[in-house]
MARLUM-130192 format. One record per residue (C-alpha): residue number from 1; residue in three letters; y, x, z; chain. Coordinates in Angstrom, 3 decimals. Layout:
N
<NUM, 'ALA', <Y, X, Z>, 'A'>,
...
REM end
This chain:
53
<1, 'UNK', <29.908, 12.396, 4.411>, 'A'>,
<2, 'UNK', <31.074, 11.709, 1.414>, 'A'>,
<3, 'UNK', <29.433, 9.110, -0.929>, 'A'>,
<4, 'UNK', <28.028, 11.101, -3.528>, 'A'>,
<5, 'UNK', <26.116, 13.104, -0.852>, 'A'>,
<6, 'UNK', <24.345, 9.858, 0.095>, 'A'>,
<7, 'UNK', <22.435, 9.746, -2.730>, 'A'>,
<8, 'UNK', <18.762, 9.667, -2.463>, 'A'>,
<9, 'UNK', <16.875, 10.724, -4.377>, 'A'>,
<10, 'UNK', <13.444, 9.330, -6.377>, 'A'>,
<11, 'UNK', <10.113, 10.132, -5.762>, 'A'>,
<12, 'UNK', <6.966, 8.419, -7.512>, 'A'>,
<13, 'UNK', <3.523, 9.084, -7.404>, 'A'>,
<14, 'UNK', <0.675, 8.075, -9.754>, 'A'>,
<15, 'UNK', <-2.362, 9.134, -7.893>, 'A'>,
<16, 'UNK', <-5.694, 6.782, -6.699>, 'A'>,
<17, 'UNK', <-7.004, 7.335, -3.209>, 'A'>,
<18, 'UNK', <-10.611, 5.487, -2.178>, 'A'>,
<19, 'UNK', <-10.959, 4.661, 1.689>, 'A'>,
<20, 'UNK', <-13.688, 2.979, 3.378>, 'A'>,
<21, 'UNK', <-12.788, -0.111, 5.270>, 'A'>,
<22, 'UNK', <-13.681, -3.106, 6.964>, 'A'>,
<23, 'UNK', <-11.818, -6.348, 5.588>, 'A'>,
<24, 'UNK', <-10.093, -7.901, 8.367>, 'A'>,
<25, 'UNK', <-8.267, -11.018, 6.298>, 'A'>,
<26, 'UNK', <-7.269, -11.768, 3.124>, 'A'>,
<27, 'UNK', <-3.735, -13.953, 2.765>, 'A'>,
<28, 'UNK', <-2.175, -14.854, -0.330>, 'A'>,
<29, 'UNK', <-0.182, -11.406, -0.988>, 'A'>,
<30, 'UNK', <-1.800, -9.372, 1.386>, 'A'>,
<31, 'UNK', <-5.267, -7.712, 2.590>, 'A'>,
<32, 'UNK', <-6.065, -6.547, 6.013>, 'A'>,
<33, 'UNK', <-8.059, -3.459, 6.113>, 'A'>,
<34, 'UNK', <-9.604, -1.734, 9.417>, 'A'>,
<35, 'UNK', <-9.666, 1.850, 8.821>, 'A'>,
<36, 'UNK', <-10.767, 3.720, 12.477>, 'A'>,
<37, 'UNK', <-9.030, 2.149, 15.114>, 'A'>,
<38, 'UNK', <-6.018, 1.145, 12.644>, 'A'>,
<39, 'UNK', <-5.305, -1.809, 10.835>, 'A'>,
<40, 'UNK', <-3.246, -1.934, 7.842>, 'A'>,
<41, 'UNK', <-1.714, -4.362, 5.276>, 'A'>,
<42, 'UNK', <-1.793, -3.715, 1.801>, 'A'>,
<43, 'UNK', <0.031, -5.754, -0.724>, 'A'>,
<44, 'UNK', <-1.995, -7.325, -3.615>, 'A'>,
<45, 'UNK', <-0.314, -7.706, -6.752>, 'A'>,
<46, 'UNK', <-0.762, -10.147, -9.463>, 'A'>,
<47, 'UNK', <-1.682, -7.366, -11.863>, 'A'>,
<48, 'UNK', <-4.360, -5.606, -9.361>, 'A'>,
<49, 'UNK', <-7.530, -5.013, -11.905>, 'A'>,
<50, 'UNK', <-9.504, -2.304, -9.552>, 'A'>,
<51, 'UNK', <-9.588, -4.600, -6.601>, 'A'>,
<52, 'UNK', <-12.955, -4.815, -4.900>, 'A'>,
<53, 'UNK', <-14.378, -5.947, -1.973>, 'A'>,
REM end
């Protein structure tokens, strides 16, 4: 391939989703959630308003 087929391209998405969750741990830059039998990390960022727990 060539390396102008190698470009990828962008894809952003401005959209709010609400999930119910138990709060497994809370670190510094991250939050644990439980959602079903799956836990996930989500990044908290300095400018998170609509965090609530």
């Amino acid at each position: 391939m060539k390396a102008e087929n190698q470009k990828k391209d962008n894809l952003s998405v401005d959209s709010t989703i609400s999930l119910k969750g138990i709060v497994k741990a809370i670190f510094k830059d991250t939050i644990h959630v439980q959602i079903g039998g799956k836990v996930i990390s989500l990044p908290i960022n300095q400018d998170t308003k609509n965090l609530s727990l």
